[in-house]
C-alpha positions in Angstrom: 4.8 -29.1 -35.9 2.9 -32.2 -36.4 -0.6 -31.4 -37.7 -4.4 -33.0 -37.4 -6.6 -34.4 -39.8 -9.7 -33.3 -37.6 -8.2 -29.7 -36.0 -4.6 -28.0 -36.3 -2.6 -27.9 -33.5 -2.8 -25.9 -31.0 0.2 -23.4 -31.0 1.9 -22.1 -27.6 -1.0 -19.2 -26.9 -3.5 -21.7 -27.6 -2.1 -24.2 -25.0 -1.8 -21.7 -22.6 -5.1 -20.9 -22.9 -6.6 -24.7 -22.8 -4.4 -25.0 -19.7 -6.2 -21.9 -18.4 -9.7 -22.4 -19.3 -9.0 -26.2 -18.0 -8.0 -25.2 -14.3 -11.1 -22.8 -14.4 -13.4 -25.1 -15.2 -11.8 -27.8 -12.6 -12.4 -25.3 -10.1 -15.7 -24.4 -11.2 -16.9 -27.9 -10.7 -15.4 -28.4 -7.5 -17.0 -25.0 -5.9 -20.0 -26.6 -7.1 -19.1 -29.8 -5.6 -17.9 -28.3 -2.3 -21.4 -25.8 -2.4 -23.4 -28.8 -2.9 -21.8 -30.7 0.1 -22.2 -27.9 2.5 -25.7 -27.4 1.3 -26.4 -31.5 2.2 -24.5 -31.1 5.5 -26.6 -27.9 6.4 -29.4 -30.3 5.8 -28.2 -33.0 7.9 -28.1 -35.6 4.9 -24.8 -36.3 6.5 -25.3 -36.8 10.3 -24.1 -39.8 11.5 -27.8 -41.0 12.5 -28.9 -40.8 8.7 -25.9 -44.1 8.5 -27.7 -45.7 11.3 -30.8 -46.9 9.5 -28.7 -49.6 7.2 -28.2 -51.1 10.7 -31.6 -52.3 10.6 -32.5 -55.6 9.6 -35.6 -54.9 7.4 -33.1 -52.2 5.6 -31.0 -54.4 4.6 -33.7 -57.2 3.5 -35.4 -54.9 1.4 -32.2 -54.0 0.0 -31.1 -57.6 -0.7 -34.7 -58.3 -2.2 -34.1 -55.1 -5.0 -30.5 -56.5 -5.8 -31.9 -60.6 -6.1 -35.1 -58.7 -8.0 -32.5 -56.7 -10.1 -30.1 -59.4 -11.2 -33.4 -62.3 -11.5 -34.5 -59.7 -14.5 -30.9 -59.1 -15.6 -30.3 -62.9 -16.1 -33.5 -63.6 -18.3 -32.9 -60.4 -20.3 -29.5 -61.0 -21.0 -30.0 -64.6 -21.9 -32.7 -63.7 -24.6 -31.2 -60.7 -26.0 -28.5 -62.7 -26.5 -30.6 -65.5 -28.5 -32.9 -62.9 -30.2 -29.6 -60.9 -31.2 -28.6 -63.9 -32.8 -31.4 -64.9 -34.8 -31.6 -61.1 -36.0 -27.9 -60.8 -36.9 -28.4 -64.5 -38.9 -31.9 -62.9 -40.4 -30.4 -59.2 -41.8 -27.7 -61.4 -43.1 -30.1 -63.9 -45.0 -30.1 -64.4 -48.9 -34.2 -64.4 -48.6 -35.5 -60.8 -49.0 -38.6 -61.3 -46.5 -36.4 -62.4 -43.9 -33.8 -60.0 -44.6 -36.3 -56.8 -44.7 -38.3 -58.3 -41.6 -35.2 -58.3 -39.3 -33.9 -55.2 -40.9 -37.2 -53.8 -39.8 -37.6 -55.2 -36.1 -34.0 -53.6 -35.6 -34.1 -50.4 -36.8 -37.9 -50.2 -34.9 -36.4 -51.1 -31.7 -33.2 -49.3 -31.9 -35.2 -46.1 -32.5 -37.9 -46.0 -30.2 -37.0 -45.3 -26.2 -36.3 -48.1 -24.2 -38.7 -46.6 -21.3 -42.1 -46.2 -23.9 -41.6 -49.6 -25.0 -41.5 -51.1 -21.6 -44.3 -48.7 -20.5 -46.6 -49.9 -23.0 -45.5 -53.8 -22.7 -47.2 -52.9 -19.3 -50.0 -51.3 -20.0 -50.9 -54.1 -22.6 -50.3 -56.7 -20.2 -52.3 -55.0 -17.8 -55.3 -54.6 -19.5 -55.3 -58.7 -20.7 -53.7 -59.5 -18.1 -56.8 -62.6 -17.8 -56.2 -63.8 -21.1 -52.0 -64.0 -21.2 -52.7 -65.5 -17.5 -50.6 -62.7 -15.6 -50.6 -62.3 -12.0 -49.0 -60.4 -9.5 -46.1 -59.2 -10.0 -45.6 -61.3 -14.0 -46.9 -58.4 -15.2 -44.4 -55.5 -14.8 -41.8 -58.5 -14.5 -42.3 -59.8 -18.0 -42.6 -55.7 -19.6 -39.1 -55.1 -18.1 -37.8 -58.6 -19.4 -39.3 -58.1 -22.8 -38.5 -54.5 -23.0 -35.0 -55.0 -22.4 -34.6 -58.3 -24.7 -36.4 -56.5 -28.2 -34.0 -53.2 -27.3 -30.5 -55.2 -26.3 -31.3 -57.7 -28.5 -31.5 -55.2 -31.6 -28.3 -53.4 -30.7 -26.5 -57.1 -30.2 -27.9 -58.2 -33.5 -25.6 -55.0 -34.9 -22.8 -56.3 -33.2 -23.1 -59.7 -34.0 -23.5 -58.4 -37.7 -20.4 -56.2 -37.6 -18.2 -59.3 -36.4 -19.6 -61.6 -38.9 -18.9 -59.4 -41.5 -15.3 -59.0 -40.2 -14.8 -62.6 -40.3 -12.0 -63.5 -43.7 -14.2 -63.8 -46.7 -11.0 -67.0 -47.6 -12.6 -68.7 -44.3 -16.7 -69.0 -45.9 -15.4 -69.7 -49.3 -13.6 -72.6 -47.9 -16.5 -73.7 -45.7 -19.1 -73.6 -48.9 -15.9 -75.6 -51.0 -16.2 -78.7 -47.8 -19.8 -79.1 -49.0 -21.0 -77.1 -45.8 -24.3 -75.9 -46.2 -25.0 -71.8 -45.4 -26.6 -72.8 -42.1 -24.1 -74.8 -41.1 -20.9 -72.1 -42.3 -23.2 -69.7 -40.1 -23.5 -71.5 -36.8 -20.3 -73.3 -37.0 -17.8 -71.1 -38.8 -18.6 -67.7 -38.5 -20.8 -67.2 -35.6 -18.6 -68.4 -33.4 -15.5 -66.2 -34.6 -17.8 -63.1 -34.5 -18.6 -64.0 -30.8 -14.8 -64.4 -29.8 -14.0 -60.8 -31.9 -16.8 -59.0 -30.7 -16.9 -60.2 -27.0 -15.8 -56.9 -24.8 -18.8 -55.3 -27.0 -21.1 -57.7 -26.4 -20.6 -57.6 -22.3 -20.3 -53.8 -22.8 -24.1 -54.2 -24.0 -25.0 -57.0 -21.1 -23.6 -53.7 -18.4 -26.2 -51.3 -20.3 -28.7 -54.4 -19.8 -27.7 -54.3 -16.1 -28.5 -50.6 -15.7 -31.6 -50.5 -17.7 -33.4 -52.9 -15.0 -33.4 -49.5 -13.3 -36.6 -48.1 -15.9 -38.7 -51.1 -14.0 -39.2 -48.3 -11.2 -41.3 -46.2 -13.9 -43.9 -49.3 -14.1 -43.6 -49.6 -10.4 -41.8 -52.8 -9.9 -40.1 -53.9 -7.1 -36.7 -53.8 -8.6 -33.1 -52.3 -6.7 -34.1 -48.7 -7.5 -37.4 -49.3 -6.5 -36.6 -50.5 -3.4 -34.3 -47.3 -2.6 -36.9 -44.8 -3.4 -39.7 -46.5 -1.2 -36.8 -46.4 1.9 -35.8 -43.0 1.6 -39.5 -41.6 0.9 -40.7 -43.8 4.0 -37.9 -43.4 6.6 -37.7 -40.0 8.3 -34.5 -38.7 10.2 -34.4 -36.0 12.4 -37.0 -34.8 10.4 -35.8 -35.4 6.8 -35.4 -38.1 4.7 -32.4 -40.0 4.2 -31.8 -39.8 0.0 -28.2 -38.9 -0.2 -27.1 -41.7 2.3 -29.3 -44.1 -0.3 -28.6 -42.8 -3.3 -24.7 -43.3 -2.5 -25.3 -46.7 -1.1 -27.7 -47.7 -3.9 -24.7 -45.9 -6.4 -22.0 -48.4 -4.6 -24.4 -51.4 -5.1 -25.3 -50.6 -9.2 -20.8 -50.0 -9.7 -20.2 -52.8 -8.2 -22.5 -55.4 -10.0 -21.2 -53.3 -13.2 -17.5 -54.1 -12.1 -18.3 -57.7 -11.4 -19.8 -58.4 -14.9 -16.9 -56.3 -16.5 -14.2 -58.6 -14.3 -16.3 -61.9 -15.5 -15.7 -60.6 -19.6 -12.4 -59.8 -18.9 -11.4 -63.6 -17.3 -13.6 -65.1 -20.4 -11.5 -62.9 -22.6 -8.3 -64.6 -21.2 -9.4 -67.9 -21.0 -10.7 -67.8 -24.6 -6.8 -66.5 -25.5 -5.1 -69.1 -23.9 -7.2 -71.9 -24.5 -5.7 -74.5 -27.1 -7.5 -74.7 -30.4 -7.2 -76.1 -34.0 -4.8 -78.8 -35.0 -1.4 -79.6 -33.0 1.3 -78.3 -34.9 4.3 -81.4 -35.0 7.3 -80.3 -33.3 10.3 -79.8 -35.4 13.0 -82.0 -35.0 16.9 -82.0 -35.5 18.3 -81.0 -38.6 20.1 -83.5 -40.9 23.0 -83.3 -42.3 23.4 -83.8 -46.6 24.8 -87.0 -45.9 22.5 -88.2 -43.6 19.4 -86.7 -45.8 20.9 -88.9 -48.8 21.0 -92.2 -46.9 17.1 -91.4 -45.4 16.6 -90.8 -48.9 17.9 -94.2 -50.0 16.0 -96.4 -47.4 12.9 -94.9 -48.7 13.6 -95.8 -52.3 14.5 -99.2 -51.3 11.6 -100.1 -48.9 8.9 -98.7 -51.7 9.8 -101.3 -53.7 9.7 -104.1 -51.5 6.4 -102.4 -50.2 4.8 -103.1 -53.8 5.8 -106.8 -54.3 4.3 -107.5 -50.9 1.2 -106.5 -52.0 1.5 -107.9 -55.4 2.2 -111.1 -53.5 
């Protein structure tokens, strides 16, 4: 019997009773399932008419305005996190101790404290000078969410970007520092880049928690995807009740699918960065000489060196 380092394994009472407690529990959660379908149904959260409303033209606008919303704060967060992760991962990794303790700091500050409070006072900071940082509108809760999510992401990517570097050959910077290369320049150009390639499904694993995170702009009221659900459901009223399973499932469908999309996008960059040609072309071999034929080759070379010598000397 092949044993654990974690746990023992289990013998043939013990699998019996995993199986057991397994098929219990699976039909535990399916009564709840089933109990919580026929509760929704009872309701009429089901009724065809509930469907109908997407039908409607200022539906599906206000939709298409949360999603545009969603993915306009997605793309400015994701681009800064990114840059701020990298500046951070460069700055713990410093030989200057101020640097090194300041971004050491900033990380371990972020990565503790709750996403949601930090946005939540971004906001209320912005709100209250909102004259004096020239906000307007809807800048205010926009720039919270974006900052919010770019101190947070960026923090956790500077950890990644870290981890990589750090996983990069030790041969590889020792080479770079004996070319002359200055530290900046074996950062940025030697192991930077390598981190980036090793660490990539992590990194876009991060930019799908960015994605979902643009859902805490509800909290500070702005007009994001979520948002934009919870304002149709609370205002539309069907057969005298409001239509949040039918929106919640749509809304679900819309957030899985932008999730998959991103997830398909770092899985082609993946491939792409496998296949693609790098480094110096390798010569390819040719036929194999005989001994003969080797000692002749050898011969021409001795002769034409020294005819190659008085020509010069001439």
């Amino acid at each position: 019997m092949s044993s654990s380092v974690l746990y023992d394994a289990p013998g043939p009472k013990a699998r019996v009773r995993n199986r057991v407690f397994s098929v219990v529990g699976g039909l535990a959660v399916l009564g709840l399932i089933a109990f919580a379908v026929v509760r929704l149904n009872a309701k009429g959260q089901f009724a065809p008419e509930m469907w109908d409303i997407f039908n409607y033209a200022g539906v599906r606008n206000s939709i298409r305005d949360g999603v545009i919303t969603t993915l306009k704060v997605f793309a400015v967060a994701a681009v800064l996190s990114l840059a701020l992760g990298v500046l951070l991962a460069t700055g713990r990794l410093s030989d200057h101790k101020p640097v090194r303790w300041f971004a050491t700091g900033f990380i371990e500050l972020f990565r503790a404290v709750p996403l949601l409070i930090t946005i939540y006072v971004l906001w209320v900071l912005f709100l209250t000078y909102r004259a004096d940082l020239g906000l307007s509108g809807d800048n205010t809760g926009f720039w919270a969410l974006v900052i919010g999510l770019t101190v947070y992401n960026g923090s956790v990517q500077a950890e990644v970007l870290r981890a990589g570097i750090n996983s990069v050959p030790r041969g590889q910077r020792e080479a770079a520092y004996a070319l002359g290369m200055r530290k900046t320049q074996v950062m940025m150009t030697v192991l930077v880049p390598q981190a980036v390639r090793a660490m990539l499904p992590t990194i876009i694993s991060q930019l799908v928690v960015t994605l979902k995170d643009t859902s805490l702009g509800y909290v500070i009221t702005y007009q994001e995807l979520l948002f934009q659900l919870q304002q149709l459901a609370g205002n539309t009223v069907v057969n005298d009740e409001n239509p949040y399973v039918p929106v919640i499932i749509v809304g679900g469908v819309i957030y899985i699918a932008m999730c998959l999309a991103l997830s398909a996008l770092a899985t082609w960059i993946e491939r792409r960065g496998r296949r693609a040609k790098t480094g110096i072309r390798i010569a390819d071999a040719g036929e194999p000489l005989a001994a003969a034929d080797a000692l002749d080759v050898v011969d021409q070379s001795t002769a034409s060196a020294p005819d190659a010598s008085a020509g010069k000397t001439n």
